[in-house]
LOZAPA-105535 format. One record per atom (N, C-alpha, C): atom name; z, y, x. Coordinates in steps of 0.05 Angstrom, whole numbers, plus 32768, in hexadecimal, padded with zeros to 4 digits. Example, Ala and Ser with C-alpha at 12.3 -4.5 7.8 and 13.67 -1.06 7.14 Angstrom:
% residues 2
+--------+------+------+------+
: drenti :   c3 :   c2 :   c1 :
+--------+------+------+------+
:      N : 809C : 7F8E : 8108 :
:     CA : 809C : 7FA6 : 80F6 :
:      C : 809C : 7FBE : 8108 :
:      N : 808E : 7FD3 : 8101 :
:     CA : 808F : 7FEB : 8111 :
:      C : 809D : 8001 : 8102 :
+--------+------+------+------+
//
This chain:
% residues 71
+--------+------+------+------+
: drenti :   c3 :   c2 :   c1 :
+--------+------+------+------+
:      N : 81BC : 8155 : 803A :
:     CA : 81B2 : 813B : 802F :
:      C : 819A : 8140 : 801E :
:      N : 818F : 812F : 8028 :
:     CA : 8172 : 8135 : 800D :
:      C : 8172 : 8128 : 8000 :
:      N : 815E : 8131 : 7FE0 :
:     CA : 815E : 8120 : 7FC4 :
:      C : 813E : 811A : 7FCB :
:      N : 8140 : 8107 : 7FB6 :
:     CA : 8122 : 80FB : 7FA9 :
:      C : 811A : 810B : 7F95 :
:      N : 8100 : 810B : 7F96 :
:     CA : 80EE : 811F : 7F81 :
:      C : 80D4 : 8120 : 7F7E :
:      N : 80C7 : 812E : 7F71 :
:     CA : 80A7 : 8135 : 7F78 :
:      C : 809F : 8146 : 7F73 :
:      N : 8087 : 8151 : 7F7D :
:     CA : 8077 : 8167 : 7F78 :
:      C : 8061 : 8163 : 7F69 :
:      N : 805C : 816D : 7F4D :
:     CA : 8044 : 8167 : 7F43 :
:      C : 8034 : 817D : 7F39 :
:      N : 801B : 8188 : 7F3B :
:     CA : 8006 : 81A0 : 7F3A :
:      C : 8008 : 8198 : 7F1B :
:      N : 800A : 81B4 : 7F0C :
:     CA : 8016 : 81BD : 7EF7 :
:      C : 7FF8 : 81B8 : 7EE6 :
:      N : 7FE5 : 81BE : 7EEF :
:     CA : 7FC5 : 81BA : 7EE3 :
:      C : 7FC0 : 81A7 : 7EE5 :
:      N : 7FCB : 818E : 7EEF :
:     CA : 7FC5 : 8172 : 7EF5 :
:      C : 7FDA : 8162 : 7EE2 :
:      N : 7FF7 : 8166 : 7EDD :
:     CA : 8008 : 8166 : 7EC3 :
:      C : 7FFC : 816A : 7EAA :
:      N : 7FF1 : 818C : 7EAA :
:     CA : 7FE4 : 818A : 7E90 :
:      C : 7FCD : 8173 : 7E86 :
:      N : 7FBB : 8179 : 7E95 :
:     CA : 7FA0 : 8167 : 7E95 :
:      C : 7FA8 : 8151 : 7E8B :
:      N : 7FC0 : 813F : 7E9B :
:     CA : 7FCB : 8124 : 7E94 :
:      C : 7FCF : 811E : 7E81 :
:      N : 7FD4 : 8128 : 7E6B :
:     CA : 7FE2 : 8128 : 7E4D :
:      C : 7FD9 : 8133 : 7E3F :
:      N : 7FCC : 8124 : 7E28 :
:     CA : 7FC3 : 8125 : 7E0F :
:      C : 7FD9 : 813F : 7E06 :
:      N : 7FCB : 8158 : 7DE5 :
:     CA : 7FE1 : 815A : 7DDA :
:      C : 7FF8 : 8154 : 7DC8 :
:      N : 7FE9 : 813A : 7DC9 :
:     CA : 800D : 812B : 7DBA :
:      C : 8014 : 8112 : 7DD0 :
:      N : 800D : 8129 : 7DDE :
:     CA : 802A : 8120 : 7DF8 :
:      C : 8024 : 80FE : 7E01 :
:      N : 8012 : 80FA : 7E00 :
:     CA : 8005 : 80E1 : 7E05 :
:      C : 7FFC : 80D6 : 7E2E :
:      N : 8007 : 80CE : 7E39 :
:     CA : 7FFD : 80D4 : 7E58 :
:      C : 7FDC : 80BE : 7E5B :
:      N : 7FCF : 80D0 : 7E60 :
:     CA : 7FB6 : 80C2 : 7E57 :
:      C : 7FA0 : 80C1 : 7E70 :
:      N : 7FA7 : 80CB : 7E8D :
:     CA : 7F9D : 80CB : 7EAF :
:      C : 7FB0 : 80CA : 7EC2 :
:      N : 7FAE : 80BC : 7ED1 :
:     CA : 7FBC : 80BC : 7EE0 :
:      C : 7FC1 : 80DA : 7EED :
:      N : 7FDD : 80DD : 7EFE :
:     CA : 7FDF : 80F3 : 7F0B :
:      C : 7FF1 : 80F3 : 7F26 :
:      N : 7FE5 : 8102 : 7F34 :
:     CA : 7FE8 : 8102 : 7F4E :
:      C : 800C : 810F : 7F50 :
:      N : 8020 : 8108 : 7F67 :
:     CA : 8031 : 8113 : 7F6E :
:      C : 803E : 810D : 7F88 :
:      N : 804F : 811D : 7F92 :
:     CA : 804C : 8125 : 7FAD :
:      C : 806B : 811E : 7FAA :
:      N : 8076 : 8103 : 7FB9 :
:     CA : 808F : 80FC : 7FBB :
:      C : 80A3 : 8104 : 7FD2 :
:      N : 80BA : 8112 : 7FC7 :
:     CA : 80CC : 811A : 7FE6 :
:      C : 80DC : 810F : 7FE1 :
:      N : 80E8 : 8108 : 7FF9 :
:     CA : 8100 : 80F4 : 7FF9 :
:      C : 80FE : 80D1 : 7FF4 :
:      N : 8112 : 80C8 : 7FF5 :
:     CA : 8104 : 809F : 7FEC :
:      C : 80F9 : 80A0 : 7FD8 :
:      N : 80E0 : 809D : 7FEB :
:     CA : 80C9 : 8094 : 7FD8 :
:      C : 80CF : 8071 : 7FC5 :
:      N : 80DD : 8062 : 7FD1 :
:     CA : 80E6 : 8048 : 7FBF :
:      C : 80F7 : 8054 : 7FA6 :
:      N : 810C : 805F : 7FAE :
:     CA : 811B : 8067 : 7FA2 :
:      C : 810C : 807B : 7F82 :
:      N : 80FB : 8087 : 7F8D :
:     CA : 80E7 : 8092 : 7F75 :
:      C : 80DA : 8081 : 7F67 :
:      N : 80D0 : 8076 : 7F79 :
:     CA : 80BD : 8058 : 7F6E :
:      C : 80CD : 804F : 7F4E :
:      N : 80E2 : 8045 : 7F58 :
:     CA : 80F5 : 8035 : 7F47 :
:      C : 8100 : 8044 : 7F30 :
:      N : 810A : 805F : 7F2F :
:     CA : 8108 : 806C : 7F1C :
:      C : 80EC : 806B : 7F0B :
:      N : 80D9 : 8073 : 7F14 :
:     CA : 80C7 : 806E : 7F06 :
:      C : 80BD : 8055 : 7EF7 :
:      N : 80C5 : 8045 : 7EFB :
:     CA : 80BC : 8027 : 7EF6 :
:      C : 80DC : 8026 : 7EDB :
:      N : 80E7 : 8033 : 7EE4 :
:     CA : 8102 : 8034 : 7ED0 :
:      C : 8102 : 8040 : 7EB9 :
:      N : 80EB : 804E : 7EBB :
:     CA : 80E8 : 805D : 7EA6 :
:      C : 80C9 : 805A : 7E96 :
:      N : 80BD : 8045 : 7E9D :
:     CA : 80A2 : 8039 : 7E91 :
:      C : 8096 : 8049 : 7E9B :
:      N : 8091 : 8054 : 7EB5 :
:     CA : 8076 : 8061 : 7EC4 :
:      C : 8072 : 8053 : 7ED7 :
:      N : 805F : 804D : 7ED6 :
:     CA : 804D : 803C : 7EED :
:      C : 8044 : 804E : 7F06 :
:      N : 805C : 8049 : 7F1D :
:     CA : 8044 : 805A : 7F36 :
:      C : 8038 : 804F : 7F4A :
:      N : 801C : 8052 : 7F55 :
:     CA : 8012 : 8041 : 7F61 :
:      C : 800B : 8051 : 7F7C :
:      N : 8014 : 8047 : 7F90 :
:     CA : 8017 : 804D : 7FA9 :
:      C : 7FF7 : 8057 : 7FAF :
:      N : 7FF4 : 806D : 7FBD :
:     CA : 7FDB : 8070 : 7FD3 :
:      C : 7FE2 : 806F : 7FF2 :
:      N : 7FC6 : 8076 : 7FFC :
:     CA : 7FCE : 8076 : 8016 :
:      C : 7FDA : 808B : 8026 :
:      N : 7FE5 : 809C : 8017 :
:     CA : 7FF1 : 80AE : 801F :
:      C : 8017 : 80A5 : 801B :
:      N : 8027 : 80A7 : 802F :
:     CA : 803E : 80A4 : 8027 :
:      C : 8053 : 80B1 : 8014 :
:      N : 8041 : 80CD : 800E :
:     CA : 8053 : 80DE : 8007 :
:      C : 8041 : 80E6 : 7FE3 :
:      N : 8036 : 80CF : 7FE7 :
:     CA : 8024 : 80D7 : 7FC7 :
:      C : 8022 : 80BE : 7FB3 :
:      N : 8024 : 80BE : 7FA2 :
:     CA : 8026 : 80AA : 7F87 :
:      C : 8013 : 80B3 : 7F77 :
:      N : 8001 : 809F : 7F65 :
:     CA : 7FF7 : 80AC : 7F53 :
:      C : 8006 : 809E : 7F36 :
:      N : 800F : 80A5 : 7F23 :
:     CA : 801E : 80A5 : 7F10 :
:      C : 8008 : 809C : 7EF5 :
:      N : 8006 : 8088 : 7EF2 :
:     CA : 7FF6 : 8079 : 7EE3 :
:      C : 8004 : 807A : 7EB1 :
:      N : 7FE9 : 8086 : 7EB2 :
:     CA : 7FEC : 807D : 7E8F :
:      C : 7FFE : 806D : 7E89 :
:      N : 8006 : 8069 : 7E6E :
:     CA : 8019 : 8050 : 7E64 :
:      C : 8007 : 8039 : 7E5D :
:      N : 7FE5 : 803A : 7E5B :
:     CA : 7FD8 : 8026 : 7E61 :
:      C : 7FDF : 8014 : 7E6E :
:      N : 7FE4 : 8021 : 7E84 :
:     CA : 7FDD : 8008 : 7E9E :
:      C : 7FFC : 7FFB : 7EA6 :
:      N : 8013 : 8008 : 7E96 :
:     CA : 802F : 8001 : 7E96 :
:      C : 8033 : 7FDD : 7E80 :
:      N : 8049 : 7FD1 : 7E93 :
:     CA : 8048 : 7FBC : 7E83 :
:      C : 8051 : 7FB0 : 7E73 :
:      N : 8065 : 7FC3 : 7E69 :
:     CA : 8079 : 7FC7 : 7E55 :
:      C : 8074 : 7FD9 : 7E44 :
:      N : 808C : 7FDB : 7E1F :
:     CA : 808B : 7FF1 : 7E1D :
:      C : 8092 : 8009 : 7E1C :
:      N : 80A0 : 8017 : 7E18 :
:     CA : 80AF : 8031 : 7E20 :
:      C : 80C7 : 802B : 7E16 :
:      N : 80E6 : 8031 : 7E23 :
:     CA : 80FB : 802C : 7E19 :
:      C : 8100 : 803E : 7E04 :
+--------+------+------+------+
//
């Protein structure tokens, strides 16, 4: 059975985040498994991910562009 997850480039993590932990660029990640199912976690957790045209990639957006505020 497979799980949901992602792959995200560890230099592209760093870059993302201020150091007080602030998410301040968007960042690229490489989704396996239901991709909805990820979606929605994310959105569950005040991260905004915004679909490309790739099926298997999200880009994971600032808390800027989120429309709430963090639980």
């Amino acid at each position: 059975m497979w799980s949901t997850g992602c792959y995200i480039k560890k230099v592209a993590l760093n870059a993302a985040y201020e150091k007080n932990d602030r998410h301040n660029i968007p960042v690229e990640v490489c989704v396996v498994g239901d991709r909805a199912a990820f979606i929605d976690i994310m959105l569950r957790h005040q991260i905004t991910p915004q679909p490309t045209a790739s099926l298997h990639q999200l880009m994971l957006l600032p808390d800027a562009h989120c429309g709430s505020a963090p639980r």
